[in-house]
ZAMARGU-4260 file (C-alpha; in steps of 0.2 Angstrom, whole numbers, plus 5000, padded with zeros to 4 digits):
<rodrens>
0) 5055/4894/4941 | 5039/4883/4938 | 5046/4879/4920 | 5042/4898/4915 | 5052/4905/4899
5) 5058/4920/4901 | 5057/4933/4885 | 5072/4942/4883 | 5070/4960/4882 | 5081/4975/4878
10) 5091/4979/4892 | 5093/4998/4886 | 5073/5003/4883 | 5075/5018/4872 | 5060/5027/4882
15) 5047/5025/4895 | 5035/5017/4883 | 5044/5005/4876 | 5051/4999/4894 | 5031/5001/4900
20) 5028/4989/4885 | 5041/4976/4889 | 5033/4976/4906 | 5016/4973/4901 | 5023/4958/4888
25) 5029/4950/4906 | 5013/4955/4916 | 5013/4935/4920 | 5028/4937/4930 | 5016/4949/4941
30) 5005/4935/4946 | 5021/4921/4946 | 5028/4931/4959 | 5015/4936/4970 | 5009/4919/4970
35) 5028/4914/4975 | 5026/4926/4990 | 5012/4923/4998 | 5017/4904/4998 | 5033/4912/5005
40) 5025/4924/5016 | 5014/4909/5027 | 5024/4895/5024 | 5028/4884/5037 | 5019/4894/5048
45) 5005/4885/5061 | 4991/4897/5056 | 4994/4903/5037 | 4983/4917/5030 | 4975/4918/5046
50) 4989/4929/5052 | 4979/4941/5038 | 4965/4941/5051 | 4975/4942/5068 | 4986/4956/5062
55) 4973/4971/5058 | 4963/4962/5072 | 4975/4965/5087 | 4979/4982/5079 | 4960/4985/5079
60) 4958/4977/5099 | 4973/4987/5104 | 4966/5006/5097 | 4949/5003/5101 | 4955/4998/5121
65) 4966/5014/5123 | 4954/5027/5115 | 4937/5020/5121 | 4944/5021/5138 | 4957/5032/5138
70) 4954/5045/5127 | 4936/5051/5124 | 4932/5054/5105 | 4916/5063/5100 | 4912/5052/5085
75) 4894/5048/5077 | 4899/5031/5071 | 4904/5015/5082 | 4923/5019/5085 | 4926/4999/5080
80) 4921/5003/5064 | 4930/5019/5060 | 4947/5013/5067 | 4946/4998/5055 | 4944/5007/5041
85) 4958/5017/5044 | 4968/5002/5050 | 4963/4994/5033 | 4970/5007/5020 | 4986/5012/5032
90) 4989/4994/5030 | 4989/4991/5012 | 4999/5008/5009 | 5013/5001/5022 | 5014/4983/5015
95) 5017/4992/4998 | 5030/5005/5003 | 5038/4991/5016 | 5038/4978/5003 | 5039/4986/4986
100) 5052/4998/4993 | 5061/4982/4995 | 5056/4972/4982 | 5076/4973/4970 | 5084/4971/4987
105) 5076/4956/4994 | 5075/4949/4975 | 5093/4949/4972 | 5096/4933/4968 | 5083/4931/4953
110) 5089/4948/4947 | 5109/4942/4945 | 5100/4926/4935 | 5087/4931/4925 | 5085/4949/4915
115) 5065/4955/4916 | 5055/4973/4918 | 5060/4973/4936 | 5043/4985/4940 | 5038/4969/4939
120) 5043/4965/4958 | 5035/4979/4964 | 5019/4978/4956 | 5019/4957/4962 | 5018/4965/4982
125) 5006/4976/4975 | 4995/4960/4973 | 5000/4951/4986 | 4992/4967/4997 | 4977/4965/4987
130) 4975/4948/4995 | 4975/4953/5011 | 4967/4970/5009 | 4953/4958/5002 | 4953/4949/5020
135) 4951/4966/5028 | 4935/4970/5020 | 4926/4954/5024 | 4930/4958/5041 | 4926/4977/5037
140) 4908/4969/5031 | 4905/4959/5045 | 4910/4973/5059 | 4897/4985/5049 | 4886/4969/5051
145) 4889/4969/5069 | 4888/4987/5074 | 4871/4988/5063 | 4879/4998/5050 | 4873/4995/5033
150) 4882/4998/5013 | 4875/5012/5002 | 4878/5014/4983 | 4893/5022/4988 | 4902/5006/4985
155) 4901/5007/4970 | 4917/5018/4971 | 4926/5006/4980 | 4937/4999/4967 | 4941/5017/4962
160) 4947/5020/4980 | 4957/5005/4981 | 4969/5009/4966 | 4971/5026/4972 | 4979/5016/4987
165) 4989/5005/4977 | 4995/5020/4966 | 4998/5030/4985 | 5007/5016/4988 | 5018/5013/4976
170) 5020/5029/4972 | 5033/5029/4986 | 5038/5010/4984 | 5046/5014/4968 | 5056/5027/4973
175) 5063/5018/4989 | 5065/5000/4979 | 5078/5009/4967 | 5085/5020/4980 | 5088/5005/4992
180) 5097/4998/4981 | 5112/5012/4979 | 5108/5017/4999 | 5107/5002/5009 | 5103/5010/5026
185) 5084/5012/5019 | 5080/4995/5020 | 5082/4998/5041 | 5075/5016/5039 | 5058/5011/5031
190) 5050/5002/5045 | 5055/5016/5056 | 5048/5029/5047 | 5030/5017/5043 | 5029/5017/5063
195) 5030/5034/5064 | 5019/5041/5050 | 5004/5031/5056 | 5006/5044/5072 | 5002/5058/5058
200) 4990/5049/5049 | 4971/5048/5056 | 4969/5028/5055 | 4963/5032/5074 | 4958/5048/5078
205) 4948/5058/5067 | 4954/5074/5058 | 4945/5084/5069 | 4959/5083/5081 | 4970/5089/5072
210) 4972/5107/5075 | 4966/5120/5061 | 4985/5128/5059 | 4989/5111/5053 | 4978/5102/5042
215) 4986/5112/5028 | 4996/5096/5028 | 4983/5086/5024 | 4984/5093/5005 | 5002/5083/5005
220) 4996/5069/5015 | 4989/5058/5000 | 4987/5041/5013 | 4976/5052/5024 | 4963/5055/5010
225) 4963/5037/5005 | 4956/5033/5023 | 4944/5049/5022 | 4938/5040/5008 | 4937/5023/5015
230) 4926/5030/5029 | 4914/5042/5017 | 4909/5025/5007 | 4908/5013/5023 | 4903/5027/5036
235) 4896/5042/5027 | 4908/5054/5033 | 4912/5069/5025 | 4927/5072/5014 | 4938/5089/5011
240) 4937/5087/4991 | 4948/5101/4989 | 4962/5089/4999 | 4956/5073/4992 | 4961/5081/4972
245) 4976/5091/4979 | 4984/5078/4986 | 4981/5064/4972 | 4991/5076/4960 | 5005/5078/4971
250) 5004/5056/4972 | 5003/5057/4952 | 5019/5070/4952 | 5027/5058/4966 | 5021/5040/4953
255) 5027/5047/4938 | 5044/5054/4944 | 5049/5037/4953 | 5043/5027/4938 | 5056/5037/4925
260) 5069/5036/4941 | 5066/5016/4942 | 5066/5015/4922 | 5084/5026/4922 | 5090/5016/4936
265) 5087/5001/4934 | 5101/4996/4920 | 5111/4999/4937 | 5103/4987/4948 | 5115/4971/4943
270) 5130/4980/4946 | 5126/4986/4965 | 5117/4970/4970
</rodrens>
């Protein structure tokens, strides 16, 4: 695979760390596999990347249609502009636990060949949704551009909100990749449940609808407060910071959990591919 020598690595680690280091040793194969994907991903299509741009973009058409005309929303901020930001980070988090949650499954045929830190699959979708989250912003930037919006030292927290999508992300990913691989029947469950949590997310309808008995949830809904933050840098809404901090520790519980169970799992991946 593009001439690359793989380093052997211990096929029992005799800790987190010392697996955690292996990984890092092999942090190339991160980069040689999302690259592999994306060529993947758009080959021998007609338009390529540019499906990067259609796809949030019909998503973006078809929300904006439905609530601009059917449903009124008291919002202070040009509805095109909050909807994208929400469609933006629900779509990064959905690549990652859509992708990364299948990452051993669809890669089984490297995994029987070749022996590697396999977080290292995960972690190559992870970039891969970098790519086209990347897309998503210029896009972002010229629909602020657009509606007379404007960007306000608050970006400078961007990158900080970015990896606490990733880490939502894959918080899940990892837990679903090693699963999958014991209980087949999640690789046709994921894509139904990612259709159905975007209902309970607020990617188009603001918090407000959401009556008070329920935003309780919101302190377990880490996704949601990715996207509330999203829209407090770009659109200077306001944020519950008691949710925001409440629900990152239950994503670092939920990261650090399914990293150990991918670690203990995964000398048993060979054997049920």
């Amino acid at each position: 695979m593009e001439q690359i020598i793989y380093k052997k690595i211990r096929k029992d680690p005799v800790s987190a760390w010392s697996y955690l280091t292996d990984a890092w040793q092999s942090r190339n194969l991160v980069l040689i596999f999302a690259r592999r994907d994306l060529k993947v991903q758009y080959a021998q299509t007609y338009l390529g990347i540019t499906w990067s741009v259609l796809q949030p973009l019909t998503a973006l058409i078809v929300f904006s249609f439905f609530f601009q005309h059917v449903v009124t929303l008291n919002l202070h901020v040009p509805y095109v502009a909050f909807v994208f930001t929400g469609i933006m980070g629900w779509f990064y988090f959905t690549s990652l636990v859509g992708n990364a949650g299948t990452a051993l499954l669809n890669n089984q045929q490297i995994i029987k060949k070749l022996h590697f830190p396999y977080i290292v699959l995960p972690l190559s979708r992870a970039v891969v949704g970098l790519v086209e989250l990347g897309i998503s912003l210029v896009i972002l930037s010229a629909i602020l551009l657009f509606t007379g919006g404007s960007i306000s030292f608050r970006i400078l927290y961007l990158p900080l909100v970015i990896i606490a999508n990733m880490f939502t992300g894959l918080s899940i990913g990892l837990w679903l990749s090693a699963l999958t691989i014991r209980f087949r029947d999640l690789h046709h469950i994921i894509p139904f449940i990612i259709g159905f949590g975007i209902w309970i997310t607020p990617v188009f309808y603001p918090r407000t609808m959401v009556p008070k008995a329920y935003s309780w949830i919101y302190y377990f809904h880490p996704i949601a407060n990715v996207i509330s933050l999203y829209r407090w840098i770009f659109l200077e809404l306001p944020v519950n910071w008691p949710q925001v901090f409440t629900s990152f520790i239950v994503v670092i519980f939920i990261f650090i959990s399914g990293l150990f169970f991918f670690i203990r799992n995964e000398k048993f991946v060979a054997e049920h591919l």
